[in-house]
C-alpha positions as CSV (number, residue, x, y, z in Angstrom):
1,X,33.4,5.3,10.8
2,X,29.7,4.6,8.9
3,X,26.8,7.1,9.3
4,X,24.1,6.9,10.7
5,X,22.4,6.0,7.6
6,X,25.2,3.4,6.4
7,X,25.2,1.4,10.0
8,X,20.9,1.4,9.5
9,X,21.5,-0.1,6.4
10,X,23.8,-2.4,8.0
11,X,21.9,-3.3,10.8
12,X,18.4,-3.5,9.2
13,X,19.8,-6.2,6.6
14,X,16.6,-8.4,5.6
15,X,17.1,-12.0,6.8
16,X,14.7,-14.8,4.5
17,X,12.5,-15.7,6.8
18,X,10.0,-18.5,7.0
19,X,6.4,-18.2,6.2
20,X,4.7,-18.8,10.0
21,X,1.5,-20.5,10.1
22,X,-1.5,-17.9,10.1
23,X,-2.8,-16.7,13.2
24,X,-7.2,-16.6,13.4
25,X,-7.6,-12.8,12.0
26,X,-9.6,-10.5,14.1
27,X,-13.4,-9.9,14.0
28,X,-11.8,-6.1,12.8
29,X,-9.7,-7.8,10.4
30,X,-12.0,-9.5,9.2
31,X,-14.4,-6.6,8.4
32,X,-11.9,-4.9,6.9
33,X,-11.1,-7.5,4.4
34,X,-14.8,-7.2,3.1
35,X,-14.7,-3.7,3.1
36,X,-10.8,-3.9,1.7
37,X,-9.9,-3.2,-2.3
38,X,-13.2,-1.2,-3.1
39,X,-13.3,2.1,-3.5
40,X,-16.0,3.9,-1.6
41,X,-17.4,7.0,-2.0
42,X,-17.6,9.7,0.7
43,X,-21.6,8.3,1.5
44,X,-20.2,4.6,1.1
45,X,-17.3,5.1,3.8
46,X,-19.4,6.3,6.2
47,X,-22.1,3.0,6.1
48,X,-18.4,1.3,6.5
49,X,-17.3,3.4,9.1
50,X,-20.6,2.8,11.1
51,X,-20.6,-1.0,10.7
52,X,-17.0,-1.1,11.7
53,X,-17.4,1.0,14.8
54,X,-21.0,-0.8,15.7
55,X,-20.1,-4.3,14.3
56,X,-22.1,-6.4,17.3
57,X,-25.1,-3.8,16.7
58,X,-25.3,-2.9,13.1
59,X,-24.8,-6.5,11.7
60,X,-28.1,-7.5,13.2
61,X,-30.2,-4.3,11.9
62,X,-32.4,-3.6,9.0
63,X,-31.8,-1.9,6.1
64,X,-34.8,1.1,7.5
65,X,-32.5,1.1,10.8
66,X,-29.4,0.8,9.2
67,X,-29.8,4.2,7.0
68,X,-31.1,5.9,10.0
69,X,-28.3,5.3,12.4
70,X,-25.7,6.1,9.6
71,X,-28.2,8.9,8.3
72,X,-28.2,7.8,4.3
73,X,-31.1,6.7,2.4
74,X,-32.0,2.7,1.9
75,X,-30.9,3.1,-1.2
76,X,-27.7,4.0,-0.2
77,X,-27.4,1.2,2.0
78,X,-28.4,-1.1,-1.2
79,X,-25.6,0.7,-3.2
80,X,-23.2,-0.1,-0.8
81,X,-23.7,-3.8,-0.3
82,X,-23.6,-3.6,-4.3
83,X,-20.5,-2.3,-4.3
84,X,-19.1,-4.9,-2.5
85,X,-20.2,-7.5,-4.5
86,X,-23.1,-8.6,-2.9
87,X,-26.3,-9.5,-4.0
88,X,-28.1,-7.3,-1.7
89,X,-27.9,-5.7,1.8
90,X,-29.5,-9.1,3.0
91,X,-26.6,-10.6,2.1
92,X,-23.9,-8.7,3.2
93,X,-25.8,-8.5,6.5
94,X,-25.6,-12.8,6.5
95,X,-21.8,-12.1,6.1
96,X,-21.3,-9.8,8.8
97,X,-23.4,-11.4,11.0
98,X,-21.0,-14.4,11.9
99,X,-17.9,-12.4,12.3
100,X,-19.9,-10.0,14.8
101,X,-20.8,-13.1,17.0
102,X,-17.6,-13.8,16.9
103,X,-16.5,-10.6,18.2
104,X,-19.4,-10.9,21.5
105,X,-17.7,-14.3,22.3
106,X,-14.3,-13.3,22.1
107,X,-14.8,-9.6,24.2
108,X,-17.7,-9.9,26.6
109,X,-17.0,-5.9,27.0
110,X,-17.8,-5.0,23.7
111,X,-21.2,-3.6,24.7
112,X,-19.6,-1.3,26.7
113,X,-17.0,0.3,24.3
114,X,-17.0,3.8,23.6
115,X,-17.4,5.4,20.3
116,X,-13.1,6.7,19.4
117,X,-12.9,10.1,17.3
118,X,-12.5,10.3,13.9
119,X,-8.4,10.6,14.3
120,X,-8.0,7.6,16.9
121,X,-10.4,5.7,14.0
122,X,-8.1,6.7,11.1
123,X,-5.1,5.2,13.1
124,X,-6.4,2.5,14.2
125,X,-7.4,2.1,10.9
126,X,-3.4,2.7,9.3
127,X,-2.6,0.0,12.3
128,X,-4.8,-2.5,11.1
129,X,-2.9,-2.0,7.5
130,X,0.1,-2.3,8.7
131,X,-0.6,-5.7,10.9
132,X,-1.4,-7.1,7.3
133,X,1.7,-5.8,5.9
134,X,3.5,-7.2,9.0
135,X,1.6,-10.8,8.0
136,X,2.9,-10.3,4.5
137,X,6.3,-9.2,5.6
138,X,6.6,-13.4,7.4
139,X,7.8,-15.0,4.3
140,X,10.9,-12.1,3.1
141,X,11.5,-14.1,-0.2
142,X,9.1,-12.2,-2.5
143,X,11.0,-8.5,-1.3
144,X,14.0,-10.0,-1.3
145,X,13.7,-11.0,-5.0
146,X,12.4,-7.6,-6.2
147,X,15.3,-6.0,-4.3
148,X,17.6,-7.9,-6.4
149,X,15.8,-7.4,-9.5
150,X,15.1,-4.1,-8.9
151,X,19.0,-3.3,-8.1
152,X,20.1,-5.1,-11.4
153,X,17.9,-2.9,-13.6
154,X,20.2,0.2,-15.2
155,X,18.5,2.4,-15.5
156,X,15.3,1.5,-12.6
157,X,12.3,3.6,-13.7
158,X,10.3,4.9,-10.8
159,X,7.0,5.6,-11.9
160,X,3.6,7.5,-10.0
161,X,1.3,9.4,-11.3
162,X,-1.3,11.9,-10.0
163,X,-1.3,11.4,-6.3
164,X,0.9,8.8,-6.4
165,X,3.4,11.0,-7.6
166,X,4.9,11.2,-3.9
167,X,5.0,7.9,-3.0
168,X,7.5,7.7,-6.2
169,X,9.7,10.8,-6.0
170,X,10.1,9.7,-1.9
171,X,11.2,6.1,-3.2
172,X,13.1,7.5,-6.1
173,X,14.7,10.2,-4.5
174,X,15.9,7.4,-1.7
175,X,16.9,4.8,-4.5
176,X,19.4,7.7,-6.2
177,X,21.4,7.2,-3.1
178,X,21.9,3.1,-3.7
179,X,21.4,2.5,-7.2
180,X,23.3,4.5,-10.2
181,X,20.7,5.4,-12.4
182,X,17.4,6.3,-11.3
183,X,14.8,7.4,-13.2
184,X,11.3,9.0,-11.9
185,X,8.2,9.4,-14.8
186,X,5.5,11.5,-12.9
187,X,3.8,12.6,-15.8
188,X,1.7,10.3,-17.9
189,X,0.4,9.8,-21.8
190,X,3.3,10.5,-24.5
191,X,5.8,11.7,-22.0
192,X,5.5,8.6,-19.7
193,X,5.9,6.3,-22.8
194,X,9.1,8.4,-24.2
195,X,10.5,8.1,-20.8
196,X,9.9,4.0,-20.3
197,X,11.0,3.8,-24.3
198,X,14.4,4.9,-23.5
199,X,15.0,3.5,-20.1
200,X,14.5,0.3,-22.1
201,X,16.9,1.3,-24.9
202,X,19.4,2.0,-22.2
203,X,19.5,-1.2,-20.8
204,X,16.9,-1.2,-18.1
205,X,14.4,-4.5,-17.3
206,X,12.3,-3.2,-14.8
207,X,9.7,-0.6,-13.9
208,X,8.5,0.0,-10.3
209,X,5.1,1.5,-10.6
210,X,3.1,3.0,-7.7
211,X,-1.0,2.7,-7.9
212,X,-3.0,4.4,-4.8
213,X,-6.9,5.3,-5.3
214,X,-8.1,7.1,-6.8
215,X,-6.7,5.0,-9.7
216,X,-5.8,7.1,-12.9
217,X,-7.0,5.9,-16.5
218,X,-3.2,7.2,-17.0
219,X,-1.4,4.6,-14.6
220,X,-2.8,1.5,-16.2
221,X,-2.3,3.1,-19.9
222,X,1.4,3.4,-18.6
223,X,1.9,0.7,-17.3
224,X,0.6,-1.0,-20.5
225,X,3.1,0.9,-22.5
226,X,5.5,-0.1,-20.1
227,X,4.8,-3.8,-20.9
228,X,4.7,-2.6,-24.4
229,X,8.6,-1.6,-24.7
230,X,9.4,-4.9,-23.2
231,X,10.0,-3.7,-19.4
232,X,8.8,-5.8,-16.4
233,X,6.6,-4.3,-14.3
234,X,6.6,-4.5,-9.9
235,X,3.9,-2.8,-8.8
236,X,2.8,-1.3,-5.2
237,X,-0.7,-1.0,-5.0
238,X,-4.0,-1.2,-2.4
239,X,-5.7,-3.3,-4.8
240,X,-5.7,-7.4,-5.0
241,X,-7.8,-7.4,-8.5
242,X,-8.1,-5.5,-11.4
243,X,-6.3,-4.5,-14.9
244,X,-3.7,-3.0,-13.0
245,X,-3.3,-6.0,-11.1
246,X,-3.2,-7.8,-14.7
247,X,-0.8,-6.3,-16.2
248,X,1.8,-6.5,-13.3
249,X,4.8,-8.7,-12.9
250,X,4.9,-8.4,-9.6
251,X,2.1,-6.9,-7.1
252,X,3.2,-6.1,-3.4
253,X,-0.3,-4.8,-1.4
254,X,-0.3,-2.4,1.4
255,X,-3.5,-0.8,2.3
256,X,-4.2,2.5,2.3
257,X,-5.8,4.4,5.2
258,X,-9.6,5.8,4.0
259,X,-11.2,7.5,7.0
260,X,-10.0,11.1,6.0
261,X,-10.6,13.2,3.4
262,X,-7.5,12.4,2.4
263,X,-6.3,8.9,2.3
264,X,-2.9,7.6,4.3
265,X,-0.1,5.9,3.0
266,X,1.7,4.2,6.0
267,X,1.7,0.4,5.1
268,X,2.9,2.2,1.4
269,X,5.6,3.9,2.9
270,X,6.7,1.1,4.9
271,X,6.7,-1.2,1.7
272,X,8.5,1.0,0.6
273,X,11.3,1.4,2.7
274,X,11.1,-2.4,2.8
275,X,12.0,-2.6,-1.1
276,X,14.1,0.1,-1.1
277,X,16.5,-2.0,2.3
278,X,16.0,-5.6,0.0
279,X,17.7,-3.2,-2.9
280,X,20.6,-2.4,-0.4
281,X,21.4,-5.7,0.8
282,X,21.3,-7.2,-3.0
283,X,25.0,-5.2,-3.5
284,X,25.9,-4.4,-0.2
285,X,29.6,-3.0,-1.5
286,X,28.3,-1.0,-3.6
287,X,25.4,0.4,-1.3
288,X,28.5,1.3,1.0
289,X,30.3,2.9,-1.6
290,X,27.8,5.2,-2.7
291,X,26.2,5.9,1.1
292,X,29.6,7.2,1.7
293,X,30.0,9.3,-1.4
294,X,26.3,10.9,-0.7
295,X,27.6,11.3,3.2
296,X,31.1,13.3,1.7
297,X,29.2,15.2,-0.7
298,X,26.5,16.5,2.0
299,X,29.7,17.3,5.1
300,X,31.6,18.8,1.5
301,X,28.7,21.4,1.1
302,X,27.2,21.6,4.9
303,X,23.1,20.0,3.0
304,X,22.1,19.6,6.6
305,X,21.4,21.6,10.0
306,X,23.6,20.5,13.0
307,X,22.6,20.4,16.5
């Protein structure tokens, strides 16, 4: 009789599926794909934050009204519209203004809509990440093909540093349960690089490499070194440009949520999970095999609470 965990496995098989034709994204989709793969600071996220919660109102106002509703200087506002990689707040302003018309002509009741809190904003927020995940997820191949990779590499190195580092130990700790050889580098400079030197020298081909903002100096020098002992490099990461992006093999992007403190990692995890199922159904026998050693092993020495 499988487990539970075996007849998931089983039943959650990834299927190729065809890419569908892409569906008109959201006026809020749309805002967050400007906002989306810059990294804001506290200040910077709340001009975003305001703009995305007053899109019909604060893509028509000045810069002067702008920093007053948001309560940050002009300059501030200027910095922002910088950041993004426009010329100017008189630009950005041109580029919001279109997708906020949009937004009166498709909801007539948008005048009327009332201000969420800060948590129902930081979900919605993680929801709208994982609808473009869900988008991504239409054409399977590109997991599919990692999954086999990944599954082929012995040893499969694992690597996340700083607050990365749980992303990895969550995927590597699930992997160990799958795969035979496992390897998890949370530590960077020479220790990273002795670590991806002999999972090379013992056979492996690939390195799966986690990236969330803040984004360490560290990562991209390990990932370089990576690279350097002649390991490919899949990498899971909010951003669409950039060194890290550079030096990948492979990038697979899941947004990260940004209106806490703390940032989110729900499209991550599901990624994740998503990889870690493509790894399963690339050697199904011996994903069996294994899940049922792991499930012996744990009734053999009671790991687990029963209720």
């Amino acid at each position: 009789m499988p487990s539970g965990q075996q007849a998931r496995a089983q039943a959650s098989a990834i299927t190729p599926g065809r890419q569908s034709p892409d569906t008109e994204p959201s006026p809020a989709d749309k805002v967050r794909a400007l906002f989306g793969g810059h990294r804001l600071s506290p200040g910077q996220r709340r001009i975003a934050q305001y703009i995305t919660d007053h899109l019909t109102e604060a893509a028509f106002l000045s810069i002067t009204d702008l920093a007053e509703r948001v309560g940050v200087s002009q300059p501030s506002v200027t910095r922002f519209a910088s950041s993004l990689g426009f010329s100017g707040y008189p630009a950005l302003r041109e580029a919001l203004q279109p997708i906020a018309l949009s937004a009166l002509a498709g909801s007539p009741d948008t005048g009327d809509e009332r201000r969420r809190n800060e948590l129902q904003a930081a979900v919605d927020a993680e929801i709208g990440n994982l609808e473009s995940l869900r988008r991504v997820f239409a054409d399977t191949d590109q997991v599919l093909a990692l999954g086999r990779e990944l599954a082929r590499s012995v040893p499969l190195t694992i690597l996340g540093l700083r607050i990365s580092a749980s992303l990895a130990e969550y995927f590597a700790y699930a992997a160990r349960r799958i795969h035979p050889d496992v390897r998890l580098v949370s530590r960077g400079g020479s220790v990273a690089y002795d670590a991806l030197l002999q999972s090379r020298e013992a056979g492996g081909s690939w390195v799966l490499a986690f990236a969330m903002p803040r984004h360490a100096k560290e990562t991209l020098a390990a990932v370089r070194s990576a690279r350097s002992t002649g390991l490919r490099v899949a990498l899971i990461t909010d951003l669409t440009l950039g060194p890290l992006v550079d030096e990948a093999d492979v990038t697979l992007n899941a947004g990260t949520g940004s209106r806490l403190v703390f940032d989110s990692y729900a499209a991550p995890g599901v990624l994740s999970a998503a990889i870690l199922q493509a790894m399963a159904d690339a050697d199904p026998e011996r994903t069996q095999t294994r899940l049922e050693k792991y499930e012996q092993a744990a009734e053999q020495h009671d790991f687990f609470l029963e209720y």
